[in-house]
N, C-alpha and C positions, 0 to 999 in steps of 0.2 A: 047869577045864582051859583053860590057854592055846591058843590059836591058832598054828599054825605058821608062821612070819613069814619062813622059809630055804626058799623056793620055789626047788627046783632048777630053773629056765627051761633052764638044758643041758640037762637029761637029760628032757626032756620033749618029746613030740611036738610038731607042729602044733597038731593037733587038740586034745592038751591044753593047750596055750599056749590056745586060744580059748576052750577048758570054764573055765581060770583065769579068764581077761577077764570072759568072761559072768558068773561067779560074782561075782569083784568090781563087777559093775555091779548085779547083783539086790541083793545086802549095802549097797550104797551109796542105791540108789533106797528100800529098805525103811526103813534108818538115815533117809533125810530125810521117810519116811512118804506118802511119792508113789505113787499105785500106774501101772503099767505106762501105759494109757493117759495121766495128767498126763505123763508124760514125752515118751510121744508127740508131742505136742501141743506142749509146748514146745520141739522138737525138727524140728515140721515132717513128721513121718513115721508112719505106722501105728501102731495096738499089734503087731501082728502083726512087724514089724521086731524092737520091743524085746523080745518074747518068745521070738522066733527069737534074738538075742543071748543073750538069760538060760540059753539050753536051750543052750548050746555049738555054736550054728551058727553058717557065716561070712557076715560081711558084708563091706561095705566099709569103708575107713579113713575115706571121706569120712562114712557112718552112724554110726560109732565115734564120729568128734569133735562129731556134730552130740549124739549121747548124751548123751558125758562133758560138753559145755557146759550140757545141760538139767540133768543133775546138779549144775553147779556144781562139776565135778570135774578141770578143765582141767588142775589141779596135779599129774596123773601123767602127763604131757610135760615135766616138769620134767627128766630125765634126758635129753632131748633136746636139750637148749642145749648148743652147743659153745661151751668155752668156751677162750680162748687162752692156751697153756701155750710157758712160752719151755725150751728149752734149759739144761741143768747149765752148761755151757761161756758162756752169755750172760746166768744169773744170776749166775755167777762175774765179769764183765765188768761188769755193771751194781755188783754191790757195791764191785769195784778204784773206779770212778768215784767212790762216796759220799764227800761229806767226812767223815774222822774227827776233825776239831779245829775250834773256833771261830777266829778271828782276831783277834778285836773288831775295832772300828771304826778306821781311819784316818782321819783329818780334811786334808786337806790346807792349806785355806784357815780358820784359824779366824776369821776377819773377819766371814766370811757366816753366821755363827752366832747367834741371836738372843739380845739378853741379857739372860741370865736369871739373877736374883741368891738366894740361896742361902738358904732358912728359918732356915739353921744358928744 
């Protein structure tokens, strides 16, 4: 049986937003075979933190990231980059600008051209 991966975050409390987190920090520390204290420890903080996480209590965001780094698991702030999105109306303007055709080359001065004689 697959895993249910369509986590309604709307329809969910606080409290269960945090019981998610902590669930996904226990499944992730277990996956890299760390037990609760290693994590600790590379984290700078108590077992007693990470176990208060794992159990659906809160902590803070600043113990959260100190976690997710001991995990190795920085990449679910990935969702957190803003990233810069232009306007319909100024992707419309940007493409009017593109060239649609080449020109080739003008020469105006062939003199300055160095000569080059031809394999042919």
């Amino acid at each position: 049986m697959m895993a249910d991966t369509n986590v309604k975050w709307i329809a969910m409390t606080d409290d269960g937003i945090i019981k998610q987190i902590g669930n996904f920090i226990k499944k992730t520390r277990i996956a890299k075979n760390k037990t609760q204290a290693q994590i600790a420890e590379a984290a700078g903080i108590n077992r007693w933190t990470v176990s208060k996480m794992e159990n659906g209590e809160s902590i803070t965001l600043s113990l959260l990231i100190q976690i997710l780094r001991a995990l190795d698991a920085l990449y679910v702030l990935d969702n957190f980059t803003i990233s810069k999105q232009i306007s319909p109306l100024q992707a419309v303007k940007l493409q009017k600008n593109e060239r649609q055709r080449a020109s080739g080359v003008t020469i105006k001065n062939k003199s300055k051209l160095p000569n080059h004689k031809s394999d042919w």
